[in-house]
N, C-alpha and C positions, 0 to 999 in steps of 0.2 A: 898452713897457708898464711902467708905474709900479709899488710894490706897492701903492698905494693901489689900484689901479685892478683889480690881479689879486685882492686881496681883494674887493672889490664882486661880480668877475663870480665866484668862487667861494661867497660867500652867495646870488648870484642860482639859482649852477647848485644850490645846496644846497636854497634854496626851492621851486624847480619841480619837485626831485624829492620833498622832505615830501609834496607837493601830489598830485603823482602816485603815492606810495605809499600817502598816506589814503585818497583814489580809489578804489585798487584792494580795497585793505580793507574800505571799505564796504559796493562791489560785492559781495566776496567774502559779505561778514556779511547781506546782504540776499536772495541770489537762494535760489531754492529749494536744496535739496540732494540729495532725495530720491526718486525716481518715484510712491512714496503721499505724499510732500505735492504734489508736481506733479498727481498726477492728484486731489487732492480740489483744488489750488487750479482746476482747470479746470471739475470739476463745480459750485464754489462759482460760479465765475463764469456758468455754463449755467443755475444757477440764477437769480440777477441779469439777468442776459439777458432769460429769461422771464418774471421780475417788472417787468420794465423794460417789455415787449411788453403784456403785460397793462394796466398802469397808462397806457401812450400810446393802449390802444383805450379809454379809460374818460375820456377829454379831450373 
């Protein structure tokens, strides 16, 4: 193996993991955190649900 070639596959292996690190960060920065924001995102959504059921009998 060349160093051309071992530099390439070390930017490749460098890139996959930026890739895989923003990933997880986002995941991280996105999900809920907290059991009062889980349980209002749940009642938010049982609300929606219900608006949802409503508006499909009115079709």
């Amino acid at each position: 193996m060349n160093t051309q070639m071992t530099i390439e596959y070390l930017v490749s292996l460098l890139a996959i993991l930026a890739v895989a690190i923003g990933g997880f960060a986002l995941y991280r920065a996105t999900r809920p955190t907290s059991q009062t924001e889980i349980d209002s995102l749940k009642h938010e959504n049982e609300a929606l649900f219900q608006e949802n059921v409503m508006l499909k009998q009115n079709l």
